[in-house]
Structure formats: C-alpha cells, structure tokens
N, C-alpha and C positions, 0 to 999 in steps of 0.2 A: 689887085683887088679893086674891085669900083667902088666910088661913093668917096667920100672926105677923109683923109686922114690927120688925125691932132698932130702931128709931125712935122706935115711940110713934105714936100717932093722929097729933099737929099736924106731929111731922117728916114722916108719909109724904103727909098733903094737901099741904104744900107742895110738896116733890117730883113729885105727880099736878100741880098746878097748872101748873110751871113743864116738865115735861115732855108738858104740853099748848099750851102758848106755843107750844116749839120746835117739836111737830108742826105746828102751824095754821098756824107762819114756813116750814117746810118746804113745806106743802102752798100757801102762796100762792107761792113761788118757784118750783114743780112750774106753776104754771097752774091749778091744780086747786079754786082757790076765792080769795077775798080778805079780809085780815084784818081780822076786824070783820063779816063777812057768812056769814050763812046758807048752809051748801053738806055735804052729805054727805060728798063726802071729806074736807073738812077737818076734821067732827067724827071720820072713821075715823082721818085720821094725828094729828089730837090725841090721844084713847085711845090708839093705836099706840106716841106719842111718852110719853104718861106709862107705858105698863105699863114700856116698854124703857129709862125709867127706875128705875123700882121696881127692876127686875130686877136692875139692872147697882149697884143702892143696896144690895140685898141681897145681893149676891155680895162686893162689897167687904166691907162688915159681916160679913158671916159668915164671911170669911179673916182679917180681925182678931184 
C-alpha cells in the first residue's frame, strides 16, 4: 500500500504476510483454490486479505 505507515517497514511486511495467510485460509474454505497451490483467486483474496489488513492497522494507529 503507498504512503507512510505508523509501523515501519518490518511491522507492515509482517502484517502483508499474515494478512495474506488469512486471505489464502479464506479463499480455500470459499472452494476457490487450496492451500499451498497455485490459483488466481487465492493470490486475489491474499492481496485482498493483506491490503484490509494494513488498512484496518492504520486506522487503529492513527486514532492512537
């Protein structure tokens, strides 16, 4: 995601990382691919699952 994040570089990969987990656990319990394998939407609701992470990481941060 562009622009500044209250984190720092390694807090916000982790957060893309782990908000890519839960898209790709979403998208195999959707049907929509399996984890560990190759499949376009699971790389969409990983991206999906980390941005609405970051998101929801900088909303909190930034009412602090």
């Amino acid at each position: 995601m562009p622009g500044k994040d209250p984190g720092g570089l390694i807090i916000t990969i982790v957060i893309g990382i782990v908000g890519s987990l839960i898209g790709g656990f979403i998208a195999s319990l959707l049907g929509l691919g399996e984890f560990g394998k190759f499949s376009i939407a699971g790389i969409a609701l990983g991206v999906a699952g980390a941005v609405v992470l970051l998101i929801g990481y900088r909303m909190v941060k930034n009412n602090t």
